[in-house]
C-alpha positions as a printed Julia matrix, in Angstrom:
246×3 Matrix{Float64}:
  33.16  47.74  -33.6
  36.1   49.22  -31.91
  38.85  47.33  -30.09
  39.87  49.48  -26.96
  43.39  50.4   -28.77
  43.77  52.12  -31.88
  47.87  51.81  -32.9
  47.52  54.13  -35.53
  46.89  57.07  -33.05
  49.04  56.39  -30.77
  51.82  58.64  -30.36
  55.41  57.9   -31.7
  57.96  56.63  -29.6
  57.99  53.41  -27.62
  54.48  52.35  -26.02
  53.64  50.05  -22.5
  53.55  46.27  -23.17
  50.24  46.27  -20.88
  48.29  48.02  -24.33
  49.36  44.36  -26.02
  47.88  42.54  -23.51
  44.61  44.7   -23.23
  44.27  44.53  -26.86
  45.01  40.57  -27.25
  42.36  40.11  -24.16
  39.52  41.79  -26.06
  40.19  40.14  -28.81
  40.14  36.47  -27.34
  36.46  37.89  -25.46
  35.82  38.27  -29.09
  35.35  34.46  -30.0
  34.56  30.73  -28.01
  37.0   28.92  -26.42
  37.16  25.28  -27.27
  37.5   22.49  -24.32
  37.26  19.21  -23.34
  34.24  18.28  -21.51
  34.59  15.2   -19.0
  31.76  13.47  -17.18
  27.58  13.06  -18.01
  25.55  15.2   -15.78
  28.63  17.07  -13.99
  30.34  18.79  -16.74
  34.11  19.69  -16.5
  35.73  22.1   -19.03
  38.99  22.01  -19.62
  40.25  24.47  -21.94
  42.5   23.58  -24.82
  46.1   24.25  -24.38
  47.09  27.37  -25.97
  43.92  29.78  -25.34
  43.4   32.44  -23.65
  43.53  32.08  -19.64
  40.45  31.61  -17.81
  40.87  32.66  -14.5
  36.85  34.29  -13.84
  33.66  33.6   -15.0
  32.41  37.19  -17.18
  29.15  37.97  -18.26
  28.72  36.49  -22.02
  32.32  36.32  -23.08
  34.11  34.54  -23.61
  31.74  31.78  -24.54
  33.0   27.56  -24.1
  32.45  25.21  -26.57
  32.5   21.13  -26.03
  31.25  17.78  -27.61
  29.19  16.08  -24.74
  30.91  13.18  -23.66
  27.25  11.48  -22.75
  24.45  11.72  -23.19
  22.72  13.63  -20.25
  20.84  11.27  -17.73
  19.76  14.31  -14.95
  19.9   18.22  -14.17
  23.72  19.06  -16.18
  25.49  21.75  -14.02
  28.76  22.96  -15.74
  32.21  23.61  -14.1
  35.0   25.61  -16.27
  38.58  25.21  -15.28
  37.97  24.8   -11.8
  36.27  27.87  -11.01
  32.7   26.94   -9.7
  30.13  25.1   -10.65
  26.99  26.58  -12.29
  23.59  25.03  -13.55
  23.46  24.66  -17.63
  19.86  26.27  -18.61
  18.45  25.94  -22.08
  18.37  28.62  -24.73
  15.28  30.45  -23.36
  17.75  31.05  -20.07
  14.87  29.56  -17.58
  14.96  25.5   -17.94
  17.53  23.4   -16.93
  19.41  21.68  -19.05
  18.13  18.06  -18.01
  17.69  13.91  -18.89
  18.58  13.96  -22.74
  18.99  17.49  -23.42
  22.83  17.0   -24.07
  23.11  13.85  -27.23
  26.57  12.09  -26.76
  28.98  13.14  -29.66
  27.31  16.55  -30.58
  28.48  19.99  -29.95
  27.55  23.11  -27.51
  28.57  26.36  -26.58
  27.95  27.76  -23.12
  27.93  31.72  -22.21
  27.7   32.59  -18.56
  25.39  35.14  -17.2
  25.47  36.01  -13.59
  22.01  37.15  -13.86
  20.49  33.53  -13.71
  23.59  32.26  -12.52
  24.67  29.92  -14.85
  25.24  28.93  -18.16
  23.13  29.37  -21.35
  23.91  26.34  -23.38
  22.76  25.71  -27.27
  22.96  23.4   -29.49
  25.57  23.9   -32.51
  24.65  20.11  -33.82
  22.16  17.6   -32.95
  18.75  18.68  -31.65
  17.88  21.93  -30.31
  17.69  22.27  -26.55
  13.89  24.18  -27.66
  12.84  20.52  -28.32
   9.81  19.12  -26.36
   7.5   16.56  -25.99
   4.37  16.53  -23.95
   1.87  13.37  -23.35
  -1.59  12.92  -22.85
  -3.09   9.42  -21.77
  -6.41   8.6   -22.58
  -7.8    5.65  -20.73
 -10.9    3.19  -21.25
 -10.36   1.25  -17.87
 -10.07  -1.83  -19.95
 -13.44  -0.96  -21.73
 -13.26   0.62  -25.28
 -12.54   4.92  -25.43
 -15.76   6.4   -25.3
 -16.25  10.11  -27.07
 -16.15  13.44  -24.73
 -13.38  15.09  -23.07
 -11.03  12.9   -21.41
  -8.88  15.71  -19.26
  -6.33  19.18  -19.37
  -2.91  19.85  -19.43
  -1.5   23.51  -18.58
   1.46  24.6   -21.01
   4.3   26.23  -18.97
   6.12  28.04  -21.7
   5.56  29.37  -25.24
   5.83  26.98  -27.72
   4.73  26.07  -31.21
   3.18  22.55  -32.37
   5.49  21.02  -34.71
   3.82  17.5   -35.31
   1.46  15.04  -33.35
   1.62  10.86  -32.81
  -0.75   8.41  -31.73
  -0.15   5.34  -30.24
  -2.6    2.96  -29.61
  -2.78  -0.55  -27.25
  -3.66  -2.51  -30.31
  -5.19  -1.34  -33.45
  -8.09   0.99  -33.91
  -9.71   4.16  -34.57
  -9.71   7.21  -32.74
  -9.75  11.39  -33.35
  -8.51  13.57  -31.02
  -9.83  17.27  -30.57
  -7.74  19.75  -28.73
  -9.61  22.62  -27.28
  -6.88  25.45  -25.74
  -7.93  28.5   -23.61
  -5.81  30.79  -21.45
  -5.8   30.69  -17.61
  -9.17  29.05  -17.84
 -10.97  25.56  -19.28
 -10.94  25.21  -22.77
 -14.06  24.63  -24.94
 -12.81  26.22  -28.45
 -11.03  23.59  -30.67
  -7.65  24.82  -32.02
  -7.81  22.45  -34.72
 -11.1   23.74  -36.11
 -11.61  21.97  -39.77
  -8.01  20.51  -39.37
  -6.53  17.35  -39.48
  -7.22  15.58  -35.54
  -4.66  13.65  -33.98
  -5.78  10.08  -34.91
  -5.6    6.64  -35.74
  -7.68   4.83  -38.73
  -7.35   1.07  -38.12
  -4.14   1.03  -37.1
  -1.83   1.19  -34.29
   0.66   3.98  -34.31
   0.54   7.23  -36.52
   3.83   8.6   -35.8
   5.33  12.55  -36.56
   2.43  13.83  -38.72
   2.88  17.47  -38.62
  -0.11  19.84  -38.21
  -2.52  20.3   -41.12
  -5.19  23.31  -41.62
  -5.44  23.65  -37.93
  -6.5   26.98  -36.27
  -3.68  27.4   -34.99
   0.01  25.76  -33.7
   0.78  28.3   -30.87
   0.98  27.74  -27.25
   1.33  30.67  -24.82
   2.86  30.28  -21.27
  -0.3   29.42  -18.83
  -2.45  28.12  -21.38
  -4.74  25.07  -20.88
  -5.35  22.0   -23.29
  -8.34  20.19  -22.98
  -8.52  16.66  -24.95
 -11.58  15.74  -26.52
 -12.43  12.32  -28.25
 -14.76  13.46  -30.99
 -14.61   9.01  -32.21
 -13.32   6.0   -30.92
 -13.74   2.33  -31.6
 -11.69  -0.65  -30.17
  -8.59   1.02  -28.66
  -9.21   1.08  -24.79
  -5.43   2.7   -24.23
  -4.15   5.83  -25.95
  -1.27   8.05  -25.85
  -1.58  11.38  -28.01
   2.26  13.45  -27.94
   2.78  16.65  -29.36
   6.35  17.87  -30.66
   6.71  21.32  -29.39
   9.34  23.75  -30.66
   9.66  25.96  -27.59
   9.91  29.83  -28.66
């Protein structure tokens, strides 16, 4: 990679000051800019004293990096020295940056793109802003779980299954089938001879990654259907799956 002035071919004699300043500019584009971030949900970025000059937001470069002050509580929108504020959106540049996304004490670099407008923000310590967790309730009416599918979810984004948990109202046994089909209702099992989400006498069965299921992919519009293949004694139960979003 070239920078936009070569010295060595320049010809002899005195040269412009301006070339200095073009050169140092593309280098500083070449790197992040470290700042202090102040407030939870409404960032401000101050850049540290002694960088480069930001006096526009530019496609990509330079990038911003900050430790979150707090932990994010709602939609984080992100306002560098002054100039405007822009919505923060997650590494696949389409979901906001929202409740949680942004851990207190862990660092993030933000690139602006005035194709979304906004910021692209990732995670350079803690958890990945890819991170998700969806919920499925499965409810007895106060009677024990009965076998037979319970309901759907629709997936909005692609994503991979990373592990499963079970939690039920007291302890008990229950397996979980989950049938998956795109743009339509699911009847094939994506767990085949796997491992179903489940309990065995007990209350909580907590992280337990995916074992010799089908498959762990999720595509954007496809639909989950929940299917209690056993149950006995729990009347309440919440099945979450850990997504990794891709």
């Amino acid at each position: 990679m070239a920078l936009p002035i070569t010295f060595a071919t320049l010809p002899g004699g005195p040269q412009p000051l301006q070339d200095f300043d073009t050169q140092f500019a593309a280098v500083a584009a070449l790197g992040s800019i470290p700042c202090v971030a102040a407030g939870v949900n409404t960032l401000a970025l101050t850049p540290f004293i002694n960088t480069p000059t930001v006096s526009a937001y530019t496609d990509l470069a330079p990038s911003f990096i900050f430790v979150a002050p707090a932990t994010s509580t709602g939609d984080v929108t992100i306002n560098v020295n002054g100039l405007g504020v822009k919505n923060a959106l997650k590494a696949n540049g389409f979901l906001f940056v929202g409740a949680g996304d942004l851990i207190a004490g862990a660092v993030y670099r933000a690139a602006y793109y005035s194709g979304l407008p906004g910021f692209v923000v990732d995670a350079m310590s803690g958890p990945s802003l890819n991170n998700a967790t969806i919920e499925f309730i499965i409810d007895g009416g106060g009677s024990p779980i009965t076998t037979g599918v319970k309901g759907y979810l629709k997936i909005g984004y692609p994503a991979s299954i990373s592990a499963w948990e079970v939690m039920g109202d007291q302890s008990g046994s229950i397996a979980i089938d989950i049938l998956r089909l795109n743009g339509g209702v699911p009847v094939t099992s994506m767990i085949g001879g796997g491992t179903k989400p489940n309990l065995s006498a007990q209350q909580f069965a907590v992280g337990v990654p995916p074992v010799g299921w089908t498959s762990t992919l999720l595509a954007e519009s496809d639909w989950l259907g929940f299917n209690v293949t056993s149950a006995s004694t729990v009347t309440r139960v919440t099945l979450a799956l850990d997504l990794g979003k891709l």
